[in-house]
C-alpha positions in Angstrom: 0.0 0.0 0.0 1.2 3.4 -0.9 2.1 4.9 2.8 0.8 8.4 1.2 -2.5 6.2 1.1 -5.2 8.3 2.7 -9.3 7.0 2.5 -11.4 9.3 0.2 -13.7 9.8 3.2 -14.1 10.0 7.0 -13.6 6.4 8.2 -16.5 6.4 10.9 -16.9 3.4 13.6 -19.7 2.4 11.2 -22.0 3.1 8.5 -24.4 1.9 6.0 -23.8 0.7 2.7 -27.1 1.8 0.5 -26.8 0.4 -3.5 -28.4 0.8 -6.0 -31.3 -1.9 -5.7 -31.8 -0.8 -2.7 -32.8 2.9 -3.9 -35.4 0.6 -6.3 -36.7 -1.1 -3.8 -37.7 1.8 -2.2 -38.4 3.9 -5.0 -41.2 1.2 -6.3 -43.0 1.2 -2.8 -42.8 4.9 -3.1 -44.9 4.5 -6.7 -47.6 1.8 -5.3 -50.3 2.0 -3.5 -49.1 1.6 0.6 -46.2 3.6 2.3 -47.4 1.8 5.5 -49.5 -0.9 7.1 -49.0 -2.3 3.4 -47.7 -5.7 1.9 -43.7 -4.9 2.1 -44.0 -5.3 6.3 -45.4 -8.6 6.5 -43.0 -9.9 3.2 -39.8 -8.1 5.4 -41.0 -10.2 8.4 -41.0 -12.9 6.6 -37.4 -12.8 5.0 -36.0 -11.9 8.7 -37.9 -15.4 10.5 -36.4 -17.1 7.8 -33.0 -16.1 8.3 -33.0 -15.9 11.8 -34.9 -19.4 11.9 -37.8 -18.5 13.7 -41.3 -19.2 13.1 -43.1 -15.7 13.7 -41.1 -12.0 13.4 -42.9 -9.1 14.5 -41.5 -5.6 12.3 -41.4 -2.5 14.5 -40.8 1.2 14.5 -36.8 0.3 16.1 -34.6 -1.8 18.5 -36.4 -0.6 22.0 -39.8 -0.6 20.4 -38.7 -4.1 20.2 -37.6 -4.4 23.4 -40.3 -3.1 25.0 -43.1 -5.0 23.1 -41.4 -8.3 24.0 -41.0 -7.3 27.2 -44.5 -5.9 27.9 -46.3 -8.9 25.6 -45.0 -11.9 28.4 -47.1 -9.9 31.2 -44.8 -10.2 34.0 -46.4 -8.8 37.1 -43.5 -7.0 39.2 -40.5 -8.7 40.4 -37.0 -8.0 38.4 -34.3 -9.0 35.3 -31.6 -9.1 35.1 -29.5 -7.6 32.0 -25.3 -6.9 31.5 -24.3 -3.4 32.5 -22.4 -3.4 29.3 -25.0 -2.3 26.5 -26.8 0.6 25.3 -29.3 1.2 28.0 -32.6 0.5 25.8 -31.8 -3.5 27.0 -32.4 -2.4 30.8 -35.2 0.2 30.1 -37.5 -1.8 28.6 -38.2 -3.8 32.1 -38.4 -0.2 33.7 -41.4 1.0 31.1 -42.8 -2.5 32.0 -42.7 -2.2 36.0 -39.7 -4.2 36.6 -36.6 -3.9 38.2 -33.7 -4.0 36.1 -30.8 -5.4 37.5 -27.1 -6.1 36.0 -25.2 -9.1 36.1 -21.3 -8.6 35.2 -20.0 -10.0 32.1 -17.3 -12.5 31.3 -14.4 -10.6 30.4 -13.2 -13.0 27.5 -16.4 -12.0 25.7 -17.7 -9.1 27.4 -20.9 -10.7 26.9 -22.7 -11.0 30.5 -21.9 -14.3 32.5 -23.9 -16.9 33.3 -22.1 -17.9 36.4 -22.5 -14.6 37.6 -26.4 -14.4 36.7 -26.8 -17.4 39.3 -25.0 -14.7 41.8 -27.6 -11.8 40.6 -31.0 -14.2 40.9 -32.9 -12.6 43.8 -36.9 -14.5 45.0 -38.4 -11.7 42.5 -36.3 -12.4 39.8 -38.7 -12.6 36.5 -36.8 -12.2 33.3 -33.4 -12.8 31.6 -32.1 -10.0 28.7 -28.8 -11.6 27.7 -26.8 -8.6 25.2 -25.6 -10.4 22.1 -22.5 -7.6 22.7 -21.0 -6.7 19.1 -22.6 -9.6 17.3 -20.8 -11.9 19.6 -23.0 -15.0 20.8 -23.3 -15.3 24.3 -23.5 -18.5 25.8 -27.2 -19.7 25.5 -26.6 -23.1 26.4 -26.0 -22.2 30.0 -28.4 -19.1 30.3 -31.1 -20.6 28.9 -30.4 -23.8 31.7 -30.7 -21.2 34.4 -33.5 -19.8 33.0 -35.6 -23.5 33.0 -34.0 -24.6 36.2 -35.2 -21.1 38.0 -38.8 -20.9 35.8 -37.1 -17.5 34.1 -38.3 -15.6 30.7 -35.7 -15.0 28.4 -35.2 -12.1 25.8 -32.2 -12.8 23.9 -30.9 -8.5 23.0 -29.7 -9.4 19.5 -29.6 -5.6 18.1 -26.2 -6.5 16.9 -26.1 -9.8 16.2 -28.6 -10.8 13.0 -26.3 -12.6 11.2 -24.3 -14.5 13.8 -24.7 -18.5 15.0 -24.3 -20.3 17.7 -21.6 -22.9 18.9 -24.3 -25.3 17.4 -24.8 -23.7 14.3 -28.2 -22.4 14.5 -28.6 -18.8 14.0 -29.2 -16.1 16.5 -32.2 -15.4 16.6 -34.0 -18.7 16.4 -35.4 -18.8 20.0 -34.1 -22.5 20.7 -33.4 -21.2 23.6 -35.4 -18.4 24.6 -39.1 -16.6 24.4 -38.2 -13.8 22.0 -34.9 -12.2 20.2 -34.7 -8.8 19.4 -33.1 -6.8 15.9 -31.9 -3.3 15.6 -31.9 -2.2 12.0 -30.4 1.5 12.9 -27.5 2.5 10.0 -24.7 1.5 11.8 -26.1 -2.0 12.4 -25.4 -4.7 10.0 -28.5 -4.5 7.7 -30.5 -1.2 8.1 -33.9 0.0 7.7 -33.1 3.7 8.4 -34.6 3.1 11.7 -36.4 -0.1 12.3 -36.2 -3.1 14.7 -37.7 -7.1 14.5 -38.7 -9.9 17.0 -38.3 -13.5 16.6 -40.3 -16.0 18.6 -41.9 -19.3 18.1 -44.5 -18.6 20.2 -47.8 -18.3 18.5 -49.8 -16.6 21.4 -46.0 -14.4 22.4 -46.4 -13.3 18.2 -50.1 -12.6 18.5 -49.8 -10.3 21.7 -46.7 -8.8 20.1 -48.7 -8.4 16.8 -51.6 -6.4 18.9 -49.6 -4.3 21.0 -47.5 -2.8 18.3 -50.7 -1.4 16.6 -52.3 0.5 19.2 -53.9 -2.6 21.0 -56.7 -2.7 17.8 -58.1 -6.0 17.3 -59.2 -6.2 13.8 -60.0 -9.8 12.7 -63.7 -10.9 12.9 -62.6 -14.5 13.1 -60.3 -13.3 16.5 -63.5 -10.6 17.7 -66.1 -13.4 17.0 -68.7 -10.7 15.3 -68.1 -8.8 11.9 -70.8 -5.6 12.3 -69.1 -4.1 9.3 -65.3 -3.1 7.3 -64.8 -0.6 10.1 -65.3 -2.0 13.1 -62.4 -2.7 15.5 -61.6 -3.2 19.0 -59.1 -1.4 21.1 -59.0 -4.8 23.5 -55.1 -3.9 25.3 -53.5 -0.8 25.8 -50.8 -0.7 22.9 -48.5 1.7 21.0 -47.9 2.7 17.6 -44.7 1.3 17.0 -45.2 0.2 13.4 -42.3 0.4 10.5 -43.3 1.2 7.3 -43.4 0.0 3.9 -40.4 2.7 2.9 -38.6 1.3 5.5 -39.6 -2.2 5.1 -38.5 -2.5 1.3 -35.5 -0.8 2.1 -35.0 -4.0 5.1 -35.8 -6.7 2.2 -33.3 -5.4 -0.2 -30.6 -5.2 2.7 -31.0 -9.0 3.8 -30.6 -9.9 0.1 -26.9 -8.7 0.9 -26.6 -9.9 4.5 -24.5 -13.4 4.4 -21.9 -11.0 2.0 -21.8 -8.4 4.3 -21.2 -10.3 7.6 -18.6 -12.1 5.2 -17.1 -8.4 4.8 -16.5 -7.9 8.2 -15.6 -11.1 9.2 -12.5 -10.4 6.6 -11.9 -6.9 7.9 -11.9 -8.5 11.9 -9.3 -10.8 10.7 -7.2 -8.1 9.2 -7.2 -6.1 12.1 -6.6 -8.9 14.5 -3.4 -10.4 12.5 -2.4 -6.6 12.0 -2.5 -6.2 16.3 -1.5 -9.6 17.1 2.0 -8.5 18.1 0.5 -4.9 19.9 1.6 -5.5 23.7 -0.9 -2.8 24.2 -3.9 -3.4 22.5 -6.1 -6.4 23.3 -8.9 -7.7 20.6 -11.6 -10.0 21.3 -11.5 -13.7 20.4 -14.5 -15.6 19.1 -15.8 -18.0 21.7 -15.3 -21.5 20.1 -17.6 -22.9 17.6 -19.7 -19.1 17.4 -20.0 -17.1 14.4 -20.4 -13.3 15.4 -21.6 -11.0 12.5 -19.2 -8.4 14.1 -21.1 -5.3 14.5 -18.7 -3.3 16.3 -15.1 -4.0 16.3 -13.9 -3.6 20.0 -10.5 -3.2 21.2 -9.0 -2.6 24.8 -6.0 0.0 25.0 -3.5 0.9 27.9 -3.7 4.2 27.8 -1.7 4.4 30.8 1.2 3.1 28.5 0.4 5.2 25.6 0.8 8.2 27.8 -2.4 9.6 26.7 -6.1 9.2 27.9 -9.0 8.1 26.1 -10.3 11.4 25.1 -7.2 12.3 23.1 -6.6 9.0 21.6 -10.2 9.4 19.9 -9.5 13.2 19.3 -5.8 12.5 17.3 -7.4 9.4 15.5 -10.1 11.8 14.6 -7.7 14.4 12.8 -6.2 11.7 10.9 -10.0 10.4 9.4 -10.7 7.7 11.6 -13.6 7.7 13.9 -14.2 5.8 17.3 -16.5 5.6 20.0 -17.0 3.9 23.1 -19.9 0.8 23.4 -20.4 1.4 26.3 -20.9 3.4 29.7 -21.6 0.8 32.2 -25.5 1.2 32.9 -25.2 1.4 36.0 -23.4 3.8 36.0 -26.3 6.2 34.7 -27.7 8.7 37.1 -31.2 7.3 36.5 -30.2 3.7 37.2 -27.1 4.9 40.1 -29.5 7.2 42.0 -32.6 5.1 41.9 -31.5 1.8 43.2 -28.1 3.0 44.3 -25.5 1.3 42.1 -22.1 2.5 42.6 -18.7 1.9 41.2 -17.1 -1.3 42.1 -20.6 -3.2 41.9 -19.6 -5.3 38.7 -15.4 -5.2 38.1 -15.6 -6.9 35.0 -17.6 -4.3 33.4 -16.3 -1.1 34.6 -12.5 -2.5 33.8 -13.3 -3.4 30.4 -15.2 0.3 29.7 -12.1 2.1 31.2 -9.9 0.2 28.1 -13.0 -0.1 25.0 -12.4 1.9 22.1 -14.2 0.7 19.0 -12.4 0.9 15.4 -14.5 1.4 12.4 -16.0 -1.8 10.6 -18.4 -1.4 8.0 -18.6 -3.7 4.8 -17.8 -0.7 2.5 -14.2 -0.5 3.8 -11.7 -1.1 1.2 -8.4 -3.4 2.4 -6.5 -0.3 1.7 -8.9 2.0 4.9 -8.3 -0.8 6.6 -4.6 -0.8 6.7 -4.7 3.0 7.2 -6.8 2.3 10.2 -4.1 0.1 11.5 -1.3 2.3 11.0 -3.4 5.4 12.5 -3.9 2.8 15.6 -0.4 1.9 15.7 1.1 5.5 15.7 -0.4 6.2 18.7 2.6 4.5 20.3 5.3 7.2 19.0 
């Protein structure tokens, strides 16, 4: 590579990658006759069950619209969850908007994903619900939460927002529920297929899709077959209070054209991850994260952890000199807990889960996005390693 190389464009931590047949797809729904509550939702759920492996998707306005449907639609009464403390903090809120307790549990540190061991630790009498964080598109281990979670009569939400495209150690894809109620999708831009905003749930739970399915359009019951009288074409039923979190045709074209591209985008990054990780293999300073054996992450963010200590610089200006050389970062994420809402209302404090709040003080996350040439890549690398002069 020429070392005068320099990318033709900011290199943000991630981005969408919008082609031409995706501006068609839209384009045609824009010409027909719906630009919402039409055909292109229900064929967009249909392409996302199938890929994920579910029987039943339900398409929604975005990621904590998902999350909160799912949540709400199991009709927990009171009690708690449990969630990590490392993800954005939609995964906790949702039990808060539904009357629960959210709770942390800390995460394993080889995966940052949260740890099952230490969800046995977190398990209190009114302990309800499990919402494991998928973190990066990295699997966590299902096998053993979803043990805890039939051993201790739990409900489980897997938090897949980044992590449509991923598998298991057992090959099945995330999202297929073997092992939980409901998994959650973000389709926000950064995310590995996008909708513009958007968000999916997978179940195989017929009466879990049907609540899902009534809640997310105000709590209207139209079917005669499901009301058991037909007075006329306009009659409905407002039978639950629900919410308008519906996505639209625009947005669901735009999803169907993305997912024709999915299996070659998580390809992408998968080949960028690998290029960075051989490229840092020999960094003393720099850790990356290693797949847990037999999983296939998607890699929606691309996660290091950096001694800043030995770099001689903090955190804040090694984001603010990668930043005048075209290469954006950010940090996934603040400890939850260590929000004001969350530290003032239940009176979490630092030291409460080590794990977490070590890995936060080192996370810097590099840009991945399939649109990355090998050339921004290896710009990236050699931004990363000049830190060190």
């Amino acid at each position: 590579m020429d070392s005068e190389y320099r990318p033709g464009e900011f290199l943000s931590y991630g981005k969408q990658w919008i082609d031409e047949a995706d501006i068609a797809a839209v384009t045609q729904t824009l010409k027909g006759e719906y630009l919402t509550q039409g055909p292109a939702v229900a064929e967009f759920e249909e392409v996302v069950a199938k890929a994920a492996g579910a029987k039943y998707c339900v398409a929604v306005a975005n990621g904590t619209a998902a999350l909160h449907l799912a949540v709400a639609a199991l009709g927990l009464e009171g009690g708690s969850g449990i969630t990590s403390p490392i993800t954005f903090s939609a995964s906790a809120n949702c039990m808060e908007y539904c009357g629960l307790r959210a709770d942390f549990a800390d995460i394993d540190p080889a995966t940052r994903c949260i740890d099952p061991d230490q969800i046995e630790r977190r398990i209190r009498p009114d302990t309800r619900l499990l919402i494991p964080v998928h973190l990066a598109g990295h699997p966590t281990d299902m096998d053993a939460v979803g043990d805890i979670a039939r051993r201790r009569g739990l409900r489980v939400i897997e938090d897949a927002a980044h992590a449509i495209g991923s598998r298991h150690s057992d090959g099945t894809p995330v999202g297929s529920c073997a092992r939980s109620d409901a998994a959650i999708f973000s389709f926000h831009p950064v995310k590995t297929i996008t909708t513009g905003e958007g968000g999916a749930i997978t179940t195989n739970d017929r009466d879990l899709y049907e609540r899902m399915a009534v809640l997310r359009t105000h709590g209207i019951v139209k079917d005669p077959a499901r009301l058991g009288k037909n007075p006329g074409p306009w009659y409905h039923e407002l039978q639950v209070l629900g919410y308008n979190y519906r996505l639209t045709d625009l947005q669901a074209a735009l999803g169907t054209s993305q997912m024709r591209k999915l299996d070659a985008f998580v390809k992408r990054r998968r080949e960028i991850v690998r290029m960075y990780d051989e490229a840092f293999a020999d960094v003393s300073w720099l850790r990356t994260l290693a797949e847990r054996r037999g999983v296939v992450s998607a890699f929606h963010l691309y996660v290091v952890e950096m001694d800043f200590r030995f770099l001689g610089l903090s955190r804040a200006e090694v984001m603010e000199k990668l930043k005048s050389a075209g290469v954006g970062t950010q940090v996934h994420y603040i400890p939850v807990h260590y929000m004001p809402y969350y530290r003032d209302k239940y009176g979490y404090r630092p030291g409460d889960f080590p794990a977490a709040e070590a890995y936060y003080e080192a996370a810097l996350s590099l840009p991945l996005y399939p649109k990355m040439s090998d050339d921004d890549v290896e710009y990236v690398v050699r931004a990363v390693k000049g830190l060190a002069r």
